[in-house]
C-alpha positions as CSV (number, residue, x, y, z in Angstrom):
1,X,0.0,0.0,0.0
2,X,1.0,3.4,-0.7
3,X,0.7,5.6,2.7
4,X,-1.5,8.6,2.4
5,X,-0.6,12.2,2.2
6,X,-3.4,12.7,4.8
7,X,-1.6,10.4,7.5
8,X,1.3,12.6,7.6
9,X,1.2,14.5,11.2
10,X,2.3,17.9,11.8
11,X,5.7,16.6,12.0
12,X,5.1,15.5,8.5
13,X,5.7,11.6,8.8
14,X,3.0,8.8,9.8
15,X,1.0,9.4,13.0
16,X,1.2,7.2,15.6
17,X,-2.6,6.8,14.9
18,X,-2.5,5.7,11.7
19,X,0.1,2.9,12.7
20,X,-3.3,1.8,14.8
21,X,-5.4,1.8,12.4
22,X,-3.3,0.1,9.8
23,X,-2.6,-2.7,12.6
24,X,-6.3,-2.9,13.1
25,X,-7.0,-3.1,9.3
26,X,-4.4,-5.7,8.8
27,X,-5.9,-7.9,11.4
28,X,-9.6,-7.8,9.9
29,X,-8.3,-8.2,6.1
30,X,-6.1,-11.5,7.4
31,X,-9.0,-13.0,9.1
32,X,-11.5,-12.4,5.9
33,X,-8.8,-13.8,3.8
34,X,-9.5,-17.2,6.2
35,X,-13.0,-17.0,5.7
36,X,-13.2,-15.4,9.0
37,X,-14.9,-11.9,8.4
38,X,-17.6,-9.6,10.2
39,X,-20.6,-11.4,8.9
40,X,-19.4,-14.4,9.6
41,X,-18.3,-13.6,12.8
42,X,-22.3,-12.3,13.3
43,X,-23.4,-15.4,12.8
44,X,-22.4,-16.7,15.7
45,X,-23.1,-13.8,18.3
46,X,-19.3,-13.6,18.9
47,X,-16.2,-11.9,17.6
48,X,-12.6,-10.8,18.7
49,X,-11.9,-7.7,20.2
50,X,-9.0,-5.4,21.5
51,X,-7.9,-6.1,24.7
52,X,-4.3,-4.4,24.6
53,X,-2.2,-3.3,22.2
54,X,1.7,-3.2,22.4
55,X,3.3,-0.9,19.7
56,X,7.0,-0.1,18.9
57,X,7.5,2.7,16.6
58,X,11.5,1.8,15.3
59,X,11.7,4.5,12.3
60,X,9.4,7.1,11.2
61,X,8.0,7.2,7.5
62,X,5.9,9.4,5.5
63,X,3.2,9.7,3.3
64,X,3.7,8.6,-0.4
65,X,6.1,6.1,1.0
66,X,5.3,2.1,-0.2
67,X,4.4,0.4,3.1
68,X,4.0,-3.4,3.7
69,X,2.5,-5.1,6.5
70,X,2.7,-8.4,8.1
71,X,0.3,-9.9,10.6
72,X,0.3,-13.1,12.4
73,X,-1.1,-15.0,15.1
74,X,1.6,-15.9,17.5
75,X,-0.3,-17.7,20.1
76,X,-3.8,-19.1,21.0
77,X,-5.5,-18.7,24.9
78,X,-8.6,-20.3,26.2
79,X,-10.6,-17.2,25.1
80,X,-7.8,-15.0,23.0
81,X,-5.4,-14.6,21.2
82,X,-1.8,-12.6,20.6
83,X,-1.5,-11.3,17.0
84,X,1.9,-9.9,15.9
85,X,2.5,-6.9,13.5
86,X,5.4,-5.9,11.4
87,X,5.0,-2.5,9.6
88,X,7.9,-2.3,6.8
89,X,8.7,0.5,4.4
90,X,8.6,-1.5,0.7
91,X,11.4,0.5,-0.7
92,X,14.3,-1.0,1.9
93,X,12.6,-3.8,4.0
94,X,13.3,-1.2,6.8
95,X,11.4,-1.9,10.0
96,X,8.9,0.6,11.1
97,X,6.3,-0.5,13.7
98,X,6.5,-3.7,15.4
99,X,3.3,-4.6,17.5
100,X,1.9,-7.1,19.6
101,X,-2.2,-7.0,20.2
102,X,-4.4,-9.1,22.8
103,X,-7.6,-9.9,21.0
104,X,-10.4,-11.3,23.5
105,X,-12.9,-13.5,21.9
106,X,-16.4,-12.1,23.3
107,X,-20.1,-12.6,23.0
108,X,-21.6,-9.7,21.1
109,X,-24.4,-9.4,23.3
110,X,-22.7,-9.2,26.5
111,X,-19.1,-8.5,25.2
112,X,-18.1,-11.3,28.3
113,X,-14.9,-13.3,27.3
114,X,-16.0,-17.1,25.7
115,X,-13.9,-19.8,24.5
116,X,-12.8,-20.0,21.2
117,X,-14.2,-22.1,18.6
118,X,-12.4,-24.5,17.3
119,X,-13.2,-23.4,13.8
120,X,-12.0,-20.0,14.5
121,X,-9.0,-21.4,16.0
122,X,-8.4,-24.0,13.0
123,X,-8.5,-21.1,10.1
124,X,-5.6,-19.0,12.2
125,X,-3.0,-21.8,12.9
């Protein structure tokens, strides 16, 4: 992806906030590639959520720069999980952002922690 003009800060490079929302976006584009998306994710009542999210910002970028970013799930809990983030600019592999998020699986109704499927679980290992 090409990083927008428009997420340059007044220090004209990235904003911390969109490093958020680029981690966030990654995340739900990784689990719709898996079959995993929001209406699917409806259909049963339940859904991840943020919990917590860990961010290191290594080197600062701007906006026209090529940016690519890799997303993972490192490890499985009871009722979460711990997805991992790399944010690299294109043009030198340099390392950007590096994050760690705590996504809690929840009922949508109640938004209380519940175990994780194990067809959820099967699509992210």
């Amino acid at each position: 992806m090409i990083a927008p003009l428009s997420d340059d800060d007044e220090n004209r490079h990235i904003s911390n906030i969109a490093y958020v929302r680029w981690i966030q976006e990654a995340a739900f584009a990784h689990a719709e590639a898996g079959g995993w998306g929001a209406a699917r994710y409806q259909t049963l009542g339940c859904s991840f959520v943020i919990r917590r999210h860990e961010i290191d910002y290594v080197r600062s970028s701007k906006g026209g720069d090529e940016i690519k970013i890799l997303t993972w799930v490192e490890e499985f809990r009871p009722a979460s999980a711990t997805r991992l983030t790399r944010i690299l600019r294109a043009s030198d592999d340099a390392e950007l952002v590096r994050a760690s998020t705590e996504w809690v699986w929840v009922v949508l109704a109640t938004l209380r922690p519940k175990r994780i499927p194990d067809d959820v679980l099967a699509a992210f290992r």
